[in-house]
Structure formats: C-alpha cells, structure tokens
C-alpha positions as CSV (number, residue, x, y, z in Angstrom):
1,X,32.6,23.7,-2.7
2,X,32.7,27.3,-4.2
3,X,29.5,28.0,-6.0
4,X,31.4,29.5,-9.0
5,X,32.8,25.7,-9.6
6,X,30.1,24.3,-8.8
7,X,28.4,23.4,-12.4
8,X,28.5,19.6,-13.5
9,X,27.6,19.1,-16.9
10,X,24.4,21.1,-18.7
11,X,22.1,23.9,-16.6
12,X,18.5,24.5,-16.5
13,X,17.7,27.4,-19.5
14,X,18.5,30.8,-18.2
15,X,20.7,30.1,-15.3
16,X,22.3,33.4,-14.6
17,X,26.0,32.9,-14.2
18,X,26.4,34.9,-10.7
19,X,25.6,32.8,-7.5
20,X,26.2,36.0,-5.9
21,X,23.3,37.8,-8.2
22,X,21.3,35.4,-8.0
23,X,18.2,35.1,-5.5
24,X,17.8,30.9,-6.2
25,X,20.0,28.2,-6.4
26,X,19.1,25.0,-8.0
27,X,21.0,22.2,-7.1
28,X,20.9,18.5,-7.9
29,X,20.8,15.7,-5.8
30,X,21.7,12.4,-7.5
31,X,21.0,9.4,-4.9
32,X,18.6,6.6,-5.2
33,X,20.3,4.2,-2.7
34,X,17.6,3.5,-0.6
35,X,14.9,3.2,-2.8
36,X,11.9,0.3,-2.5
37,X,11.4,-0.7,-6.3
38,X,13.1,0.8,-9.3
39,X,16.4,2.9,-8.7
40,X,17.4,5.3,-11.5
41,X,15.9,8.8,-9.9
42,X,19.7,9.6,-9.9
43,X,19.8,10.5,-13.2
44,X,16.7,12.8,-12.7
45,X,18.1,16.1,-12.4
46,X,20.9,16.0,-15.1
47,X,17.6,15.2,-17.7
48,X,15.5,18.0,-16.1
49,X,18.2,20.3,-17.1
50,X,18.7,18.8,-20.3
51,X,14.9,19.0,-21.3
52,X,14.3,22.5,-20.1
53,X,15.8,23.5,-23.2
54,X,12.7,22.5,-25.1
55,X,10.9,25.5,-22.5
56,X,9.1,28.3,-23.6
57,X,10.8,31.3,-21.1
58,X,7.2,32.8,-20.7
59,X,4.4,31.1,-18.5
60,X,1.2,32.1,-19.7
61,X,0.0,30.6,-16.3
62,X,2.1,33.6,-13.9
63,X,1.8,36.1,-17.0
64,X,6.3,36.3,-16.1
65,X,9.2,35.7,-18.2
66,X,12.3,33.9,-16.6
67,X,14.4,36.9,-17.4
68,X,12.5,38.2,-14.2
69,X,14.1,36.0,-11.8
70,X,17.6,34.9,-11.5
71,X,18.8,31.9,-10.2
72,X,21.9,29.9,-10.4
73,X,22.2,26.3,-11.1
74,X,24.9,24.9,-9.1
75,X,24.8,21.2,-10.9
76,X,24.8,18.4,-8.8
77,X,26.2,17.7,-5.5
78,X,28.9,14.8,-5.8
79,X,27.1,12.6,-3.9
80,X,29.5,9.2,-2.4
81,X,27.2,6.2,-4.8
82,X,25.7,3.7,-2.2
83,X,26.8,5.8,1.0
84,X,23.4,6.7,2.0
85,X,25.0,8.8,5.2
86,X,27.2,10.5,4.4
87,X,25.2,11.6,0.9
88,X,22.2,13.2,3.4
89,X,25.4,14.6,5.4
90,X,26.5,16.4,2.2
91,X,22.8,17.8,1.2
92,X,22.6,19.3,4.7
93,X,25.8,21.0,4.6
94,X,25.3,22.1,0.5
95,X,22.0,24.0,1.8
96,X,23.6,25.2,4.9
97,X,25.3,27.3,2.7
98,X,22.9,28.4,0.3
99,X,20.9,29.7,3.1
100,X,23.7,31.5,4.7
101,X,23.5,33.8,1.8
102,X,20.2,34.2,2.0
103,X,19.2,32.0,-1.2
104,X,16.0,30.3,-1.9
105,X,17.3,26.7,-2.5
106,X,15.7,24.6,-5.0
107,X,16.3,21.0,-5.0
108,X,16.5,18.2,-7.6
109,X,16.1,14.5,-6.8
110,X,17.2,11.9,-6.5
111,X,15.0,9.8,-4.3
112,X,12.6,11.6,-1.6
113,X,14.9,10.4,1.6
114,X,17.3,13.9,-0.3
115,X,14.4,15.8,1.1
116,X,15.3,14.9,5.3
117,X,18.7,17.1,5.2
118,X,17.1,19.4,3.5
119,X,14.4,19.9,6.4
120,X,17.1,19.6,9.0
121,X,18.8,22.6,7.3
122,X,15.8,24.7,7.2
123,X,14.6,24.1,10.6
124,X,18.1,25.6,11.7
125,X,17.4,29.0,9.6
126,X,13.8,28.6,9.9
127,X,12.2,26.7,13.4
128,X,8.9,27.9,12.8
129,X,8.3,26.4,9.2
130,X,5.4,24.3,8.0
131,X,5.9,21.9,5.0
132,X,3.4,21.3,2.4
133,X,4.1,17.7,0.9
134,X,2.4,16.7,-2.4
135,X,3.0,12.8,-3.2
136,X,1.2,9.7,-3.7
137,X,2.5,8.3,-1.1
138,X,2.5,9.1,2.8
139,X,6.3,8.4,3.6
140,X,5.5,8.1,7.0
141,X,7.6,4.9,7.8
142,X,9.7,4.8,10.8
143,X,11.9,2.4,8.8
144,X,11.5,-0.2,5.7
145,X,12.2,-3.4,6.3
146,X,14.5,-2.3,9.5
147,X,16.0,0.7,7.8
148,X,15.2,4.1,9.1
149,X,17.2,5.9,6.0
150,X,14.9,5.2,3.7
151,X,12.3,7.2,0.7
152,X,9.9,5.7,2.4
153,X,10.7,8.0,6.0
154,X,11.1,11.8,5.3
155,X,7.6,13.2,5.9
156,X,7.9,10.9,9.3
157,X,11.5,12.4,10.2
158,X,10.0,16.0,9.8
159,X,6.7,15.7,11.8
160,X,9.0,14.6,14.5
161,X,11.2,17.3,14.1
162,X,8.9,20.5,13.7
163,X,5.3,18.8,15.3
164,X,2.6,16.7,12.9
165,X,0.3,19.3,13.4
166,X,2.9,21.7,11.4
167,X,3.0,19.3,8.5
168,X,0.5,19.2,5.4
169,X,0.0,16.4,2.8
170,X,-1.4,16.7,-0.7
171,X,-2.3,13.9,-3.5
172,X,-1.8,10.7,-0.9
173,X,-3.3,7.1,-1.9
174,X,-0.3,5.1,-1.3
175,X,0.5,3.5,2.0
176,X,0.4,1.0,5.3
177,X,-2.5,1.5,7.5
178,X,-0.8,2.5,10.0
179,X,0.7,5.7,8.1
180,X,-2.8,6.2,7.7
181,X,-3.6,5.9,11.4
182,X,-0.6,8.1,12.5
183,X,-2.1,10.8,10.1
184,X,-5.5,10.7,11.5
185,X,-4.3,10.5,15.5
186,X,-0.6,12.8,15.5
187,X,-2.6,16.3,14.2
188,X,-0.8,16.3,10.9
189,X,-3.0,17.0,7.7
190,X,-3.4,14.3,4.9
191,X,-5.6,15.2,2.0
192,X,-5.8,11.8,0.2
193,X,-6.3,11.3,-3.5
194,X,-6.6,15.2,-4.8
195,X,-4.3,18.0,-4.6
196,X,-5.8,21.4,-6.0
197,X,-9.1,21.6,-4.1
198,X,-8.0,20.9,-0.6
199,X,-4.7,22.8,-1.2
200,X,-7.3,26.1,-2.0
201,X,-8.6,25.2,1.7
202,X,-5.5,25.3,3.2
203,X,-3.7,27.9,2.1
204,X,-5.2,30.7,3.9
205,X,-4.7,28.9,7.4
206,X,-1.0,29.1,6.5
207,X,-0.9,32.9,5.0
208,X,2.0,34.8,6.6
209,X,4.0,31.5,7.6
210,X,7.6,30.6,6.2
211,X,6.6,27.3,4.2
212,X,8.8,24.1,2.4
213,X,7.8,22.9,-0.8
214,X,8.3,19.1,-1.5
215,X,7.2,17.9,-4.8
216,X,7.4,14.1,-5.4
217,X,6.5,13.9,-9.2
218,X,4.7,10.4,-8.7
219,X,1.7,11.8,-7.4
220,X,0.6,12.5,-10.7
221,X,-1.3,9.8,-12.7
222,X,1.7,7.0,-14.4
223,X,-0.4,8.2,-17.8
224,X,0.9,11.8,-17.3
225,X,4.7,10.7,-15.3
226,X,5.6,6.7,-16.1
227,X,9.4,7.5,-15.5
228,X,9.3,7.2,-11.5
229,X,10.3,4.3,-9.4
230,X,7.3,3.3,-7.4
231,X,4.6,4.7,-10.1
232,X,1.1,4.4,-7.9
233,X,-2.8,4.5,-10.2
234,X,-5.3,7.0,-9.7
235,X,-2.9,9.7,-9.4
236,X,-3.6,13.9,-10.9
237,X,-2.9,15.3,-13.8
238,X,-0.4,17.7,-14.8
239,X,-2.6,20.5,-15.3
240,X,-3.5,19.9,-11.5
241,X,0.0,20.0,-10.5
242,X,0.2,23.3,-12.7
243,X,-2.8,24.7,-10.8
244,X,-1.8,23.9,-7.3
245,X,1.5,26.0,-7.8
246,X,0.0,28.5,-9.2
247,X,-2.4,28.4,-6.3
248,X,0.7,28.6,-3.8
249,X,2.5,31.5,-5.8
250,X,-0.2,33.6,-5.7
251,X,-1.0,32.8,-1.6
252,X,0.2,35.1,1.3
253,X,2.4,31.9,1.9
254,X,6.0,32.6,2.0
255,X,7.7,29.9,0.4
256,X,11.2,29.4,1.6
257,X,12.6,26.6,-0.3
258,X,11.0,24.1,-2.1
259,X,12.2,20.2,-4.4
260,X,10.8,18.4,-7.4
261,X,12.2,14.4,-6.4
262,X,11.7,10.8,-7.9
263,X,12.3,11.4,-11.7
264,X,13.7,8.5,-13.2
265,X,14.1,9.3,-17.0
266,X,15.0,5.5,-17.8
267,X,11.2,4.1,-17.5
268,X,10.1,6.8,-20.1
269,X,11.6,7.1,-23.2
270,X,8.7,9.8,-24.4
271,X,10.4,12.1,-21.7
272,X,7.0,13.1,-21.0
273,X,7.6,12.7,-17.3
274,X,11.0,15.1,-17.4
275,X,9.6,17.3,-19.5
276,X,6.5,18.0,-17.3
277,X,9.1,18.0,-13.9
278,X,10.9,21.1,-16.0
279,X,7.5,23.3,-16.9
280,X,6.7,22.8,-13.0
281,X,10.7,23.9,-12.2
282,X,10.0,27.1,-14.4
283,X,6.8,27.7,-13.0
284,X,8.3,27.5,-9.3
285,X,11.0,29.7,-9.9
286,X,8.4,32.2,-11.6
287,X,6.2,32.0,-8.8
288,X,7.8,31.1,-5.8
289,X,10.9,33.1,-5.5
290,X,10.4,36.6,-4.4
C-alpha cells in the first residue's frame, strides 16, 4: 500500500495531506470477526472520522490547537471480512511500515484482538516497551470457547510476549476468576474498577520508558458509551478518561503508539459514544505525539 492512496472514504478533521510531513498516522482497523456478543465495532472508525467534524480544534484540557501537530490519516486497512488471520497478518505488516518511518501510529478499531499485531509490531522496533491497558475487561483468555484469536486474548498474548510484570491494567471489572488469579500470581498490574487515581500512581514508576497505549472505549460507564459490543455497569466517566490522558501527556512517559478499539456506532443512535471516542483521538494526538 502507498500511503499517498491510502485514504478510504472521510478523514479525521485536520489530517495533513503529507504522510511524509506528518509525525502520526491514523489508521483504521475494521474487524469484528471474533467478537463474544454484538459485532458491528467494524464500522467504528469510518464514524470516528465522520464525527470529528463536530470538534472544536482547541483543547482547553492541553491549552494546544491541532494545527500544532500533523498527522496523516491513512483510512482503513482493507481488511479480508471473516478471515480473522490473515486480517491481524495485514495490521502487523500496515504498522511495520509506519514505524519504519519513524511514525507514531494510531490505531482505530475494530474489535480489541486488532490490538495483538499491533504489539507484535512494536516489540520488533521496541523490545523494551510496557503497555498501559485501560478496559473493563481483563482480556486475559488463552482462548474463548477453544479459540485463541479472539477480543477476549490480547492483553494475555502480550504479557507472554514482553513479561506480565511489563504490562499495566486500568478500569477492569469484567472477567473469569481465573484472569483475575493470573493477574494477582504472573506480576502484571490490574487496577480494578477506577482508572485516573491509580494511573497517577503509576506513572512515575514508568517515567523515561517507551510505553503502548490501548484504549478500549467500554471501560467507561454504558450511560456515557452504549455503542460497544460487550457494554459492562459500573464503568468511568468520560471526564475520567479525559483526565487520565491528560495525566499520561503530561508524564515523563514516552508514548510510542497508542488505539481507541470497540466502538460500535449501531447500538447508539445519540452518537454520544463516537463522539466522545473522537474528543479522546484529538486529545491523544495533542498530547501524545511529540
């Protein structure tokens, strides 16, 4: 694929029209074909995009304009529908290339099993990363229902590729006891039910470390994001979310690539849940990418 082709259908506001100027690269991933409950989080990023037009480009949060950063939106990766392979095959080799150039890449989903290739393809620029994962559920499944390619598997797949102990989770209330268990015993960190207050804890054990963002919008509350597939109670609020990046963009953290995943516009026709995805997208690309 050459990046100057790469655009399918609308952009997120402000996409700079230059891969080659550009320090980001957003990039769609539209697959929900293993999914658990509701599919549909393959139309996610196309109504990010769509929504962000309704943005203000100034954050009042990072006191920055968009016009400070510039990031390309490559549109979404033509993904094979219901080849669950050979679509994760495709993510890994789409970010192989946008860190060969030494982009920050910036992910859409699509369901959260997008997020394994992803790790795979940073661990090969990166071996020494940590991952900070906010979500209402673990994802610490070996498999789901004897299927290891599943949404219900990525934060599993990446403690066993980079060590538990180098793997951080945010916002949890969601699993099987024993993803509960292997939190407690493998060294990994799980802060259940809140994000903001144990994330300001963390953050300064991980200054000066080359750190992956994963973002799965159902850990906030189903009053604040009801278009997900497996919407879980109890969850934050979207001004926690807001906090918590901001928390991370003004940390000694260095963030090296970071995905919002599980929208799924067709369970909320208020667009409430999209919308909110595409303030948090601004604020990550105001805040993240240096």
């Amino acid at each position: 694929m050459r990046f100057d082709e790469a655009y399918s259908g609308n952009v997120f506001i402000k996409s700079h029209p230059s891969f080659e100027e550009s320090r980001a690269v957003i990039y769609g991933m539209p697959m929900d074909w293993t999914v658990s409950f509701r599919p549909g989080s393959r139309f996610g990023p196309a109504r990010i995009r769509e929504v962000s037009l309704g943005l203000e480009e100034y954050s009042p949060y990072l006191d920055k304009h968009l016009d400070e950063v510039k990031y390309f939106d490559a549109g979404d990766i033509p993904l094979p529908f219901g080849n669950p392979q050979r679509s994760l095959d495709m993510i890994e080799e789409f970010v192989d290339k946008v860190l060969a150039e030494d982009k920050f890449p910036l992910g859409l989903g699509g369901e959260h099993l997008c997020t394994w290739p992803v790790f795979r393809a940073i661990h090969k620029k990166y071996p020494d990363f940590a991952v900070i994962h906010i979500d209402a559920h673990a994802d610490l499944r070996e498999e789901y229902e004897g299927e290891p390619l599943s949404h219900s598997t990525p934060i599993r797949k990446v403690c066993d590729l980079i060590g538990p102990e180098n793997v951080y989770s945010f916002g949890i209330r969601s699993g099987m006891k024993e993803e509960f268990q292997f939190a407690k015993e493998s060294g990994m960190y799980m802060a259940k039910f809140d994000v903001a207050a144990p994330l300001k804890e963390v953050l300064p054990k991980l200054a000066g470390r080359n750190v992956y963002v994963t973002i799965d919008i159902d850990v906030l509350d189903p009053a604040h994001a009801p278009g997900t597939g497996t919407a879980e109670a109890g969850g934050i609020t979207s001004k926690e979310l807001l906090e918590a990046i901001t928390l991370i963009a003004n940390s000694d953290v260095k963030v090296i690539g970071a995905d919002i995943v599980e929208v799924a516009p067709a369970y909320d026709p208020s667009e409430q849940t999209q919308i909110a995805a595409s303030k948090f997208l601004r604020e990550i690309l105001l805040g993240w990418v240096k």
